[in-house]
VOPAGU-2260 file (C-alpha; in pm, 1 decimal, decimal comma):
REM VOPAGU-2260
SITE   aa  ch    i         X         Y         Z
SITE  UNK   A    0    3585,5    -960,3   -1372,6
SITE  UNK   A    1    3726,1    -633,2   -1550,7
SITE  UNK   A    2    3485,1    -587,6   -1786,3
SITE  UNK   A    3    3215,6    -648,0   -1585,6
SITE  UNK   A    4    3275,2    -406,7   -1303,0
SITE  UNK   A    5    3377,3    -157,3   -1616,5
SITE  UNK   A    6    3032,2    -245,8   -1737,0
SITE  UNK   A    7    2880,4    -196,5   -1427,9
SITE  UNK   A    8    3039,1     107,6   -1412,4
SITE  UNK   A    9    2954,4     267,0   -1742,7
SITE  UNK   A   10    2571,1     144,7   -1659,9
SITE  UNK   A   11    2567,9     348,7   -1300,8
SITE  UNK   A   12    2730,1     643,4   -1436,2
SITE  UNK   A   13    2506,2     693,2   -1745,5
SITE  UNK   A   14    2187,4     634,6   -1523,1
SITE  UNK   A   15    2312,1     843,0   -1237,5
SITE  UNK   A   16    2414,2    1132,8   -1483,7
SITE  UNK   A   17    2050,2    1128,0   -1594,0
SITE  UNK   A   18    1768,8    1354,5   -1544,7
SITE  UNK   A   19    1542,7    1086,2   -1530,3
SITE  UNK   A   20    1744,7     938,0   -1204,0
SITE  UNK   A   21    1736,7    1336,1   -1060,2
SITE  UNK   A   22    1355,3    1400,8   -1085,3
SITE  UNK   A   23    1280,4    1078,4   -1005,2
SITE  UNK   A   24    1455,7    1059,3    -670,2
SITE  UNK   A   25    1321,6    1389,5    -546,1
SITE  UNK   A   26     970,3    1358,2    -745,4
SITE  UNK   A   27     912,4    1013,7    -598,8
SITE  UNK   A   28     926,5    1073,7    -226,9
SITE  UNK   A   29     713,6    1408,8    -256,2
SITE  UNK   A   30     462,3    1245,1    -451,2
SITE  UNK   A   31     410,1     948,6    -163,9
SITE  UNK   A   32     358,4    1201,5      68,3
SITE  UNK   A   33     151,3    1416,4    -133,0
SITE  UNK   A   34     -86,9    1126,6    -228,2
SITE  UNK   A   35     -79,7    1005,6     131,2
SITE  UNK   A   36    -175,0    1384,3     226,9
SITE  UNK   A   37    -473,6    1463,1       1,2
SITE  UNK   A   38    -632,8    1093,9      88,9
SITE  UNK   A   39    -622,5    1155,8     505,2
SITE  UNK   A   40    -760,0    1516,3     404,5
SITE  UNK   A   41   -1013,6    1414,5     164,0
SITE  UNK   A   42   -1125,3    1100,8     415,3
SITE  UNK   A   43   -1113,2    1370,2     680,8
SITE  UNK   A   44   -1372,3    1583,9     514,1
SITE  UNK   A   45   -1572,2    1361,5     368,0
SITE  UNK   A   46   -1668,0    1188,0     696,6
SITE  UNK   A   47   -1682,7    1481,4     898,0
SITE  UNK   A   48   -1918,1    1805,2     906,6
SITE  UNK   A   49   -2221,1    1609,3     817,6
SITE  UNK   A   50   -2540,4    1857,6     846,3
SITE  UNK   A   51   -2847,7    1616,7    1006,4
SITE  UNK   A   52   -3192,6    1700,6    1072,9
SITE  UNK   A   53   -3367,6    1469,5    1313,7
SITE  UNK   A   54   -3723,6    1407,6    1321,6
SITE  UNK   A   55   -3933,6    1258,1    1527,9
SITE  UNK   A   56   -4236,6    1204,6    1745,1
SITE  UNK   A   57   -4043,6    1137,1    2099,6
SITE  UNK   A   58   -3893,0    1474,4    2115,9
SITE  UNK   A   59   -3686,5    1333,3    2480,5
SITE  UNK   A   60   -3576,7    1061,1    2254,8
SITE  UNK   A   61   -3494,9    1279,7    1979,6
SITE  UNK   A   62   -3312,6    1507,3    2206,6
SITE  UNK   A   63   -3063,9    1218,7    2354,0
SITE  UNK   A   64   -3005,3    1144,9    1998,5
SITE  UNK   A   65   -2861,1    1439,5    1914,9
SITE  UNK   A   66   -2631,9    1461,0    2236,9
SITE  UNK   A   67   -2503,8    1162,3    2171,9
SITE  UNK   A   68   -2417,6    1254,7    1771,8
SITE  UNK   A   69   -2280,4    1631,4    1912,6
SITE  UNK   A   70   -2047,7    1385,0    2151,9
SITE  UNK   A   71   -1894,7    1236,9    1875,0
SITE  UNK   A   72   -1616,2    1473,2    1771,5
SITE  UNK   A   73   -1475,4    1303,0    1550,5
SITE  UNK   A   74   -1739,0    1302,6    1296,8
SITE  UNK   A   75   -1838,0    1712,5    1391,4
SITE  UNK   A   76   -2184,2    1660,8    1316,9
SITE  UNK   A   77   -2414,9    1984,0    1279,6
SITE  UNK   A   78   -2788,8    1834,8    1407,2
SITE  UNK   A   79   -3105,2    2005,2    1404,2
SITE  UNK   A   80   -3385,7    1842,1    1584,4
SITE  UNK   A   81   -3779,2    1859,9    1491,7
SITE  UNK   A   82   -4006,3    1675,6    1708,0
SITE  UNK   A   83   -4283,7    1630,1    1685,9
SITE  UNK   A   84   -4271,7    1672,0    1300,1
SITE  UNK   A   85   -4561,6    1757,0    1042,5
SITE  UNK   A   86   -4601,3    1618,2     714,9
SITE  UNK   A   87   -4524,3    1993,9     578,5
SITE  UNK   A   88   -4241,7    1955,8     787,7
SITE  UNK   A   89   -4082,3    1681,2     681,8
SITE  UNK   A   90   -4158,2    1777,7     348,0
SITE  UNK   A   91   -3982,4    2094,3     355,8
SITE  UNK   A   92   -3709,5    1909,8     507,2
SITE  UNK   A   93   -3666,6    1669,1     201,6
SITE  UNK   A   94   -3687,0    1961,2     -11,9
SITE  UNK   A   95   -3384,6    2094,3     155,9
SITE  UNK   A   96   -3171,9    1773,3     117,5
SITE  UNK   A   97   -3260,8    1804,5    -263,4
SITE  UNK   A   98   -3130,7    2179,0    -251,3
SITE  UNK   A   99   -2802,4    2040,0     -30,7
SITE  UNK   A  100   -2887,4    2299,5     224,9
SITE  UNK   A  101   -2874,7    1990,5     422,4
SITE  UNK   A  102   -2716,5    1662,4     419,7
SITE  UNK   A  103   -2997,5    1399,3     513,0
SITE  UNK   A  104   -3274,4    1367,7     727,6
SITE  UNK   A  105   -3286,3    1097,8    1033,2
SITE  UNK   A  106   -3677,3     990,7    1047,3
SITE  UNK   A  107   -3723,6     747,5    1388,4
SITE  UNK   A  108   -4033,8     595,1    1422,3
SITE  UNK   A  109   -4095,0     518,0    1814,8
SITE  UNK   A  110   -4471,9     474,7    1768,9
SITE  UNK   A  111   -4417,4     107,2    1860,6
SITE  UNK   A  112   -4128,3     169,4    2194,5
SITE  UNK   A  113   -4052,9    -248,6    2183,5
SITE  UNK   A  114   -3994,6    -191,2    1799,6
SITE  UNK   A  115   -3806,1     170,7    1722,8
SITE  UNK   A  116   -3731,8     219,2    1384,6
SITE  UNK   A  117   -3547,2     459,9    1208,4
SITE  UNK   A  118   -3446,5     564,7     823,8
SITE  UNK   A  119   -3197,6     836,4     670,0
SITE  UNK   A  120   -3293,2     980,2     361,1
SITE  UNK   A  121   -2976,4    1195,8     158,9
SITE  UNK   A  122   -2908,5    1203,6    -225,0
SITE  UNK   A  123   -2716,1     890,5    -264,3
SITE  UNK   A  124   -2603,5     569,1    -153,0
SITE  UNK   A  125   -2258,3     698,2    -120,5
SITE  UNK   A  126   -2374,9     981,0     155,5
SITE  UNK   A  127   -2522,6     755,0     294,0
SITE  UNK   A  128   -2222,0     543,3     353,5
SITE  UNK   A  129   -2006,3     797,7     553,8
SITE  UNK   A  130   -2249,6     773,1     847,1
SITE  UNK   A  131   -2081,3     505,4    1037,4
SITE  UNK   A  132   -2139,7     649,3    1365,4
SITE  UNK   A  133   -2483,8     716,6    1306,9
SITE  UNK   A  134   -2635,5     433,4    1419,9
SITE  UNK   A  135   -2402,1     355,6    1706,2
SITE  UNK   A  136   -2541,3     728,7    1838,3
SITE  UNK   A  137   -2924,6     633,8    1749,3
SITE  UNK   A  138   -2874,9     327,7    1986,8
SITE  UNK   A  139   -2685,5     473,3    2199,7
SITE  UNK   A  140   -2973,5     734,7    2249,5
SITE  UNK   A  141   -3223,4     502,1    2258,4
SITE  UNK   A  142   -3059,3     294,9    2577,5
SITE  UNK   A  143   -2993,8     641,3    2755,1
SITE  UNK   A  144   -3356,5     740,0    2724,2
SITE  UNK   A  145   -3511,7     404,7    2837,0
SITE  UNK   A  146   -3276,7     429,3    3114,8
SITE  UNK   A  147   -3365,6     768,3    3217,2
SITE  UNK   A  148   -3728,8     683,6    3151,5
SITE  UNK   A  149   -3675,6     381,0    3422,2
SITE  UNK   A  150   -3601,8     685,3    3659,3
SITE  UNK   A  151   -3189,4     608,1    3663,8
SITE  UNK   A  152   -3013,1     973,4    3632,6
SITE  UNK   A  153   -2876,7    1132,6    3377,0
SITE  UNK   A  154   -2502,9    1091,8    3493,0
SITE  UNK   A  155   -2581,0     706,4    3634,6
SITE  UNK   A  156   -2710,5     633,9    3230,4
SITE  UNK   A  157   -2354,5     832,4    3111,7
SITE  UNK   A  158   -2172,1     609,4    3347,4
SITE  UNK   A  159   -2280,8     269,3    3261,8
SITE  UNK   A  160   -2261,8     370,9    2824,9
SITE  UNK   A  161   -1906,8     586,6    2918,4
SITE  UNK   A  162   -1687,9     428,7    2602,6
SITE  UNK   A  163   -1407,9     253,7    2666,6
SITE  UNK   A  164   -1168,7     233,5    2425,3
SITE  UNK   A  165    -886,1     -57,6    2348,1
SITE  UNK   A  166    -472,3     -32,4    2321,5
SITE  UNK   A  167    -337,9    -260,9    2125,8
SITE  UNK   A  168     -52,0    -433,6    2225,3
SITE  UNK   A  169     227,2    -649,5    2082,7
SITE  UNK   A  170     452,7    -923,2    2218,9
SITE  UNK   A  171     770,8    -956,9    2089,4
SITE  UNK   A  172    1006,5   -1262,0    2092,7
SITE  UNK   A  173    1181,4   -1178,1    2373,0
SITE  UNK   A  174     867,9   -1137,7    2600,8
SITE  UNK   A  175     838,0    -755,7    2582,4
SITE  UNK   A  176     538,8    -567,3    2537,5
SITE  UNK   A  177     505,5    -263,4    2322,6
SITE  UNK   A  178     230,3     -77,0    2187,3
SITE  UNK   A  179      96,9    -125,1    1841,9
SITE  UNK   A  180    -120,3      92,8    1627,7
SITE  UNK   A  181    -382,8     -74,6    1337,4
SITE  UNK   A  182    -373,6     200,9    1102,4
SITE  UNK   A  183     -40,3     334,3    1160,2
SITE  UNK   A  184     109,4     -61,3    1040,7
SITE  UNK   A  185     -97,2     -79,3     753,0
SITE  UNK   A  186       4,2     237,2     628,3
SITE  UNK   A  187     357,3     159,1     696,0
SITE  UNK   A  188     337,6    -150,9     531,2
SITE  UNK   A  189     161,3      55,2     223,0
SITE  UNK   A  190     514,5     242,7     210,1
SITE  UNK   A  191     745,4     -25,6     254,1
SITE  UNK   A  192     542,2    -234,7     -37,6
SITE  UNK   A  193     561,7      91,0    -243,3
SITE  UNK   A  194     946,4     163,5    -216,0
SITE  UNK   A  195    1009,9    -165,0    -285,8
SITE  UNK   A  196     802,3    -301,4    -575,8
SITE  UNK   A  197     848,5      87,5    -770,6
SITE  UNK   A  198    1219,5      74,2    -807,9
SITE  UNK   A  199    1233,4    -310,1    -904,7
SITE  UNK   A  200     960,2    -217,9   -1158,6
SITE  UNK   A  201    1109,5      65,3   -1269,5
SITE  UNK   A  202    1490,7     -55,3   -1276,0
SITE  UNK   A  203    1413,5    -411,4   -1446,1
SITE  UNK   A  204    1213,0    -298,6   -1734,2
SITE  UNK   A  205    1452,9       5,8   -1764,0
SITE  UNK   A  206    1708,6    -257,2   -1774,7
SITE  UNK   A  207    1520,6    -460,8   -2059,1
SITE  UNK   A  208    1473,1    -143,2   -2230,5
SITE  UNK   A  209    1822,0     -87,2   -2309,4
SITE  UNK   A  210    1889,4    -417,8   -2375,5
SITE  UNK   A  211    1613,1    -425,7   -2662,1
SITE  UNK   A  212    1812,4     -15,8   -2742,3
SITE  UNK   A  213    2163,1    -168,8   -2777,7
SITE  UNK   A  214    2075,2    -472,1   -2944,2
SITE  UNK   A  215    1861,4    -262,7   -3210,6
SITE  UNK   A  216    2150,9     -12,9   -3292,0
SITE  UNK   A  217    2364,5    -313,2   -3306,2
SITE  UNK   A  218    2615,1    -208,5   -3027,8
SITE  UNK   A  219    2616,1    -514,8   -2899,9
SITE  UNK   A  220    2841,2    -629,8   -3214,8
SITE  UNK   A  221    3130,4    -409,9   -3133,6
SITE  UNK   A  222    3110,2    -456,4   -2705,9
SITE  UNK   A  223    3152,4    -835,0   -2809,5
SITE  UNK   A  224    3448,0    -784,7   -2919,9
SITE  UNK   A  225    3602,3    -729,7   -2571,9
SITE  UNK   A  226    3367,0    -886,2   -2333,5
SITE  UNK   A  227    3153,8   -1222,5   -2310,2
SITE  UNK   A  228    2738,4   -1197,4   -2326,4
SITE  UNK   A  229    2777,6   -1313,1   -1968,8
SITE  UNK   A  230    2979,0   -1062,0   -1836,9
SITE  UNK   A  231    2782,2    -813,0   -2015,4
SITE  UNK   A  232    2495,3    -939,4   -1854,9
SITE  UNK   A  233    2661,6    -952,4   -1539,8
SITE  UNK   A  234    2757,5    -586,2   -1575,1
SITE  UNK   A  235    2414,4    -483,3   -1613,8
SITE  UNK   A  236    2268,3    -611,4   -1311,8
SITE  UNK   A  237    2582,4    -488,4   -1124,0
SITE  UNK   A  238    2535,0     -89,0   -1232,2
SITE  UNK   A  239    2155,7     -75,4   -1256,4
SITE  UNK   A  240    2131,9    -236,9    -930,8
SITE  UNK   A  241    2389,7      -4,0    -736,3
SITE  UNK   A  242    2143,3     275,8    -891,1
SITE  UNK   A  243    1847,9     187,0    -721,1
SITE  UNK   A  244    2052,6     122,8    -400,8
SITE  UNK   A  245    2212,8     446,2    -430,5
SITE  UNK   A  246    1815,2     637,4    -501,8
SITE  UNK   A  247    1710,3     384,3    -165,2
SITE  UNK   A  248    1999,4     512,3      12,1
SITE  UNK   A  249    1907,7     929,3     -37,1
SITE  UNK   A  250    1552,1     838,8      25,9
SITE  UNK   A  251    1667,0     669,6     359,5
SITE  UNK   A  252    1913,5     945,8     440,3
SITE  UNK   A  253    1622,3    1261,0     371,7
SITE  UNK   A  254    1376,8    1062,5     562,3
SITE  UNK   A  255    1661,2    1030,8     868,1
SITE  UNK   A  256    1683,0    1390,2     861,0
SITE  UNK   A  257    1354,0    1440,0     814,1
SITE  UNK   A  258    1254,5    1191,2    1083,0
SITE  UNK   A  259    1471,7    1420,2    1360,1
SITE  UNK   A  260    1262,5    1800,5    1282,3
SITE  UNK   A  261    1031,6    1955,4    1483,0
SITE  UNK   A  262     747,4    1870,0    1216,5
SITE  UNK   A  263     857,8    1536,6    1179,7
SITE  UNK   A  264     782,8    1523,1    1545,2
SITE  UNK   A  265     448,2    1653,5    1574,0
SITE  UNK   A  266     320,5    1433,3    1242,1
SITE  UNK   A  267     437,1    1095,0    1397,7
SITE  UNK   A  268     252,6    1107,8    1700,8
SITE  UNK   A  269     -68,9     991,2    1836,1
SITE  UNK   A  270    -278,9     800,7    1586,2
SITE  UNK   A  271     -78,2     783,0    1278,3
SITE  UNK   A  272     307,8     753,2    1532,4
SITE  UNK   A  273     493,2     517,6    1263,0
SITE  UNK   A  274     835,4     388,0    1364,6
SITE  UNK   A  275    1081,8     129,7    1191,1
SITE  UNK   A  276    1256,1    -154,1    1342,0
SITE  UNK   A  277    1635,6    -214,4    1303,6
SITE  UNK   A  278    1522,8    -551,2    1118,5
SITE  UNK   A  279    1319,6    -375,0     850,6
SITE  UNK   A  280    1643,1    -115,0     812,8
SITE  UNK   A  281    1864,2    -418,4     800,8
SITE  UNK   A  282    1656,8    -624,5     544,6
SITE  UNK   A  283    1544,8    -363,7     315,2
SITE  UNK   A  284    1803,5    -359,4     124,9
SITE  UNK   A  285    1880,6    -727,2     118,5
SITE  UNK   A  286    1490,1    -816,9     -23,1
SITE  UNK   A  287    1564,9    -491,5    -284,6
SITE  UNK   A  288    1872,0    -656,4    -389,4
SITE  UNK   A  289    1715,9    -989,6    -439,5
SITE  UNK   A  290    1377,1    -907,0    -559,6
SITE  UNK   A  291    1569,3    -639,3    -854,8
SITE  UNK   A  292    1819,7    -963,1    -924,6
SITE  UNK   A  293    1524,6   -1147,2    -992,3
SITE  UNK   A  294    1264,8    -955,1   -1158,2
SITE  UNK   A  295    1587,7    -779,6   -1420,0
SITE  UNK   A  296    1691,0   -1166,0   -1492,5
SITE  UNK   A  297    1392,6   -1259,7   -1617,8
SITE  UNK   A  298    1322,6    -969,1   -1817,0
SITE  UNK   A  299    1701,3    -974,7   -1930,9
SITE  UNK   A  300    1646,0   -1299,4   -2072,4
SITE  UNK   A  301    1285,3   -1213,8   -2208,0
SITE  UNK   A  302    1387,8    -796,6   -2374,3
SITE  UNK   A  303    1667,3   -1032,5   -2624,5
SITE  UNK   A  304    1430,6   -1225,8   -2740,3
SITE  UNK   A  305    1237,8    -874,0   -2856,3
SITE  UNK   A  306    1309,8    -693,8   -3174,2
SITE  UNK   A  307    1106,8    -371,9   -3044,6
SITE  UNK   A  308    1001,3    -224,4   -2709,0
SITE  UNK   A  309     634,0    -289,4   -2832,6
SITE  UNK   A  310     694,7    -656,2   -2799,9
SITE  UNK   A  311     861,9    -620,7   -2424,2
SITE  UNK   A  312     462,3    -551,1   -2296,7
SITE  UNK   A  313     358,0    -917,1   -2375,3
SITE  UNK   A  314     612,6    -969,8   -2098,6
SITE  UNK   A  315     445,3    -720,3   -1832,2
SITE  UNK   A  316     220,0    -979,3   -1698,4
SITE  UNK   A  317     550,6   -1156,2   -1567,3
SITE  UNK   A  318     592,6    -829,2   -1294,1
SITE  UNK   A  319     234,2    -721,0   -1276,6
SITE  UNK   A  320      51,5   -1059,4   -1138,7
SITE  UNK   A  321     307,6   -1133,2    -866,8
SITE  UNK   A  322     288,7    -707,7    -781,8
SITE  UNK   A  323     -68,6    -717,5    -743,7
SITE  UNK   A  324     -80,9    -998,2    -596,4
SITE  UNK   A  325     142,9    -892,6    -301,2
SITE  UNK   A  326     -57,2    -637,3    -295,9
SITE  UNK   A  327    -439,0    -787,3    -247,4
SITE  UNK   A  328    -244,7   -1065,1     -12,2
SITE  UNK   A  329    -154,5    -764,5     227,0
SITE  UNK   A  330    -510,3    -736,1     335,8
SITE  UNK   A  331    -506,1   -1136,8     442,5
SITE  UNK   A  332    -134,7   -1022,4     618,4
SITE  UNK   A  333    -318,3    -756,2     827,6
SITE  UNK   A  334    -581,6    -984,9     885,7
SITE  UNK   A  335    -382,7   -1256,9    1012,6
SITE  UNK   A  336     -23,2   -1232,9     999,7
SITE  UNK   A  337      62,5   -1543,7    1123,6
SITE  UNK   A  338    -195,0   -1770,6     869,5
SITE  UNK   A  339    -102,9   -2038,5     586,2
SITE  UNK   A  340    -144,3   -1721,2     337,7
SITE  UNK   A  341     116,8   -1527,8     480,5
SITE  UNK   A  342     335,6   -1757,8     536,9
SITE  UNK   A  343     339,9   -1889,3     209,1
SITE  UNK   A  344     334,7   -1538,2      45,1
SITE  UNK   A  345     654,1   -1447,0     222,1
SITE  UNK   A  346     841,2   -1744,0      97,7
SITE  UNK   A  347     707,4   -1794,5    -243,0
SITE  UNK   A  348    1000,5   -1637,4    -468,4
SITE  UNK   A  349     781,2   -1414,9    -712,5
SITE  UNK   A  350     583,2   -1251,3    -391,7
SITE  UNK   A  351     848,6   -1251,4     -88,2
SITE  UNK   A  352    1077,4    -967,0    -227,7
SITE  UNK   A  353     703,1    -742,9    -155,1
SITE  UNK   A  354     571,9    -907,2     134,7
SITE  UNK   A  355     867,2    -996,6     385,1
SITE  UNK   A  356     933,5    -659,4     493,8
SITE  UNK   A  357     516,1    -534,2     568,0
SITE  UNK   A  358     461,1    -843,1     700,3
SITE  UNK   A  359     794,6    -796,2     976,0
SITE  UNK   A  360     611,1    -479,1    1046,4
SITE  UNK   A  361     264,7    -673,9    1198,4
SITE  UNK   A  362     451,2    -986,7    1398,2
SITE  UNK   A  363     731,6   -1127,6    1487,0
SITE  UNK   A  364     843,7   -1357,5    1171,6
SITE  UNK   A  365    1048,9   -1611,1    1297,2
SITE  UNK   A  366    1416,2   -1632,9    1181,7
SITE  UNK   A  367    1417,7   -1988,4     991,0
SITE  UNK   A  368    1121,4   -1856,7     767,8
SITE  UNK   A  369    1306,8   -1545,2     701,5
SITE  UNK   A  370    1628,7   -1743,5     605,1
SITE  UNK   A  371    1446,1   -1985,2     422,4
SITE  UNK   A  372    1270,1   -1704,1     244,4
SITE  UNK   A  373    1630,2   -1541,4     141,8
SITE  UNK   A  374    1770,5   -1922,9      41,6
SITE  UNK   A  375    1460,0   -2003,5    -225,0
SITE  UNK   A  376    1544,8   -1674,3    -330,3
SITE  UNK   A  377    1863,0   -1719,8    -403,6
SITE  UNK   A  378    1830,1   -2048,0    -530,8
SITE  UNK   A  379    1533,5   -1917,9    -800,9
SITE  UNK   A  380    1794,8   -1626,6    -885,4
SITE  UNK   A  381    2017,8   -1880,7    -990,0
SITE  UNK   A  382    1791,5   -2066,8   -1183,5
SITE  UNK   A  383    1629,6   -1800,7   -1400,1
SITE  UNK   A  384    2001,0   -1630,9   -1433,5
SITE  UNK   A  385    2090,3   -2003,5   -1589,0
SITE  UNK   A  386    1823,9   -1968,1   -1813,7
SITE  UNK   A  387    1811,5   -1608,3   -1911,7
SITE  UNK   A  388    2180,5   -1569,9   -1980,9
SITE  UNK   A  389    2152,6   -1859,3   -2257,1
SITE  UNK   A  390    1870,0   -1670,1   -2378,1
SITE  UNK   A  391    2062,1   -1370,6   -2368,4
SITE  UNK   A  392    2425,4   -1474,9   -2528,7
SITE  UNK   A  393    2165,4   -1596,3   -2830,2
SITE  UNK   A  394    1886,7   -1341,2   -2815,9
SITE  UNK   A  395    2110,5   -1027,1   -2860,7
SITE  UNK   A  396    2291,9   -1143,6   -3211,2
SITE  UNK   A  397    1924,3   -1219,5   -3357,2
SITE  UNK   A  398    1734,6   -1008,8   -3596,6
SITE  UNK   A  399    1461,4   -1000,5   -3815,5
SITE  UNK   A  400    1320,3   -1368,8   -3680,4
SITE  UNK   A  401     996,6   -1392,1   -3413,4
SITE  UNK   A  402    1144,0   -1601,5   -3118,2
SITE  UNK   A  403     912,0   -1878,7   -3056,8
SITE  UNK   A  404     853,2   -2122,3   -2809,3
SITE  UNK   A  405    1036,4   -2388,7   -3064,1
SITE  UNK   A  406    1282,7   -2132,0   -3117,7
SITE  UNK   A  407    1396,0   -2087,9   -2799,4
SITE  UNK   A  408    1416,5   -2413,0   -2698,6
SITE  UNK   A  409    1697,9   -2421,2   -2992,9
SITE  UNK   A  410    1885,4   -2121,5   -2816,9
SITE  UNK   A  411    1925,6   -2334,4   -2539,3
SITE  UNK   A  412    2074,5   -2605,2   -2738,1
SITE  UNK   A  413    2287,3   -2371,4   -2876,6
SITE  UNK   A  414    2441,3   -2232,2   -2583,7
């Protein structure tokens, strides 16, 4: 037990010590929010401040068509209106959506009233695309001038097409009600699958990476000397772990600080208001601790079986199918937290460690799927720390011979 915790401790120091760890801890977070930043901004402006020229031959029609786009302020759409319209007209119109002095023309064709049609004409598909509320506002227009036309007033046809908008709501286990916010979870969930699946990345091939470092410069030889490949092992999980614990715990500690400032505050209301549960704080690290245990002990077993760091990215596809698959499952989670998918993806071993946490962030999970989640963890831990470490007490005394599948088999024998 010595030399492990002195190997653990030699591991945590050395990474800790590093400028990697330093740039990384404060890079990291600033770079989440940075991303997260620019893509609200950029979505921001690329769906809003839309330039529209209408044309038509109903100018009334035209005319409640344009209210009803000037209404929407989210989408802050600048609308001209020409109606009726001339072939030189619309002409000249096209002409300016060619120049961009404009960004697309809305043509509607009422010459049939049981059959209105209507067509937007911009430079591409993907301007074309941004104009989600555009046809809600075209029908909406449509119904408010019929109505009008029927000889109902102008604030009876606002009445009867006044929006009304839906609060979502969550019940909890215990029977209490709280509000809940679409966008706000997902992007929660984004974070939570981020901070998780980065540093168990990052700290299990970093881990393999030395390995394939100590056994090339042959240190290995001398450390055996005073310590078993098992505690060695051991110690390596121990130190590099208590690393990424120790970067979770400063990013935990700035966002607490951060989380009680004015701007803090004014950022984490409204819309985008995101807010943590004491089970996600509690089981954060538990599912980091787990998923690194797992993820470095198979790639502990896999880097001494490498001669070079070349041959640890044959390996990659062991960490990058069950990532990305966490991470195109998170769209079914959202979808339907509760369904076969989810349920499955939060206790299959290779996936739970990423999809536990987002998924305690949309419903209540009950507690006998989280504890089962945690036991066929543990248990699958166990198993690939049984087979790595035979790989391992093998692996890091070989040189110069390709381990094959025949070849390993033998290591096990050996051990």
């Amino acid at each position: 037990m010595r030399n492990i915790l002195l190997i653990a401790k030699r591991e945590y120091l050395e990474q800790i010590r590093g400028r990697a760890f330093k740039i990384s801890t404060v890079a990291l977070p600033l770079l989440i929010a940075a991303l997260l930043a620019f893509t609200s901004y950029m979505g921001h402006k690329a769906n809003t401040g839309k330039h529209i020229a209408i044309v038509a031959e109903d100018a009334a029609l035209a005319a409640q068509v344009r209210q009803q786009m000037l209404d929407d302020k989210g989408a802050q759409y600048k609308v001209d209106v020409t109606a009726p319209a001339t072939s030189e007209q619309r002409d000249e119109l096209q002409r300016q959506v060619r120049v961009k002095a404009i960004d697309g023309v809305l043509a509607i064709d009422s010459s049939d009233p049981n059959k209105i049609t209507a067509t937007i004409t911009s430079l591409s598909v993907a301007d074309v695309s941004v104009y989600g509320g555009l046809q809600n506002a075209l029908n909406r227009g449509i119904i408010n001038e019929r109505m009008i036309a029927k000889g109902m007033s102008q604030a009876e046809a606002d009445a009867i097409l006044a929006k009304v908008s839906i609060d979502a709501l969550q019940l909890d286990k215990d029977g209490k009600i709280g509000k809940s916010n679409g966008a706000a979870t997902v992007i929660k969930a984004s974070i939570i699958l981020f901070m998780l699946s980065l540093p168990i990345m990052l700290y299990g091939l970093d881990m393999a990476r030395s390995i394939i470092e100590e056994k090339t410069s042959r240190i290995f030889e001398v450390m055996l000397a005073i310590a078993k490949p098992g505690d060695l092992l051991a110690g390596k999980l121990l130190g590099v772990g208590a690393v990424g614990l120790t970067q979770i715990a400063i990013w935990l500690t700035g966002a607490s600080i951060f989380m009680g400032t004015a701007l803090a505050a004014e950022l984490l209301t409204g819309d985008i208001a995101i807010r943590f549960s004491w089970q996600e704080g509690v089981f954060f690290p538990v599912y980091f601790i787990l998923g690194f245990a797992l993820f470095s002990a198979i790639f502990s077993g896999l880097a001494a079986t490498c001669e070079t760091a070349q041959d640890l990215q044959k390996f990659m596809v062991v960490l990058i199918v069950p990532l990305y698959t966490s991470m195109g499952l998170l769209a079914v989670m959202v979808k339907d937290p509760n369904s076969a998918w989810s349920i499955a993806a939060t206790l299959c071993p290779l996936t739970s460690p990423f999809t536990m946490l987002p998924r305690m962030g949309m419903a209540v999970v009950p507690f006998w799927q989280v504890a089962l989640s945690i036991i066929l963890l543990a248990l699958t831990i166990w198993g690939v720390l049984w087979f790595s470490s035979r790989l391992y007490r093998v692996g890091i005394l070989m040189y110069g011979k390709r381990a094959t599948l025949p070849e390993l088999l033998r290591w096990l024998r050996y051990s």
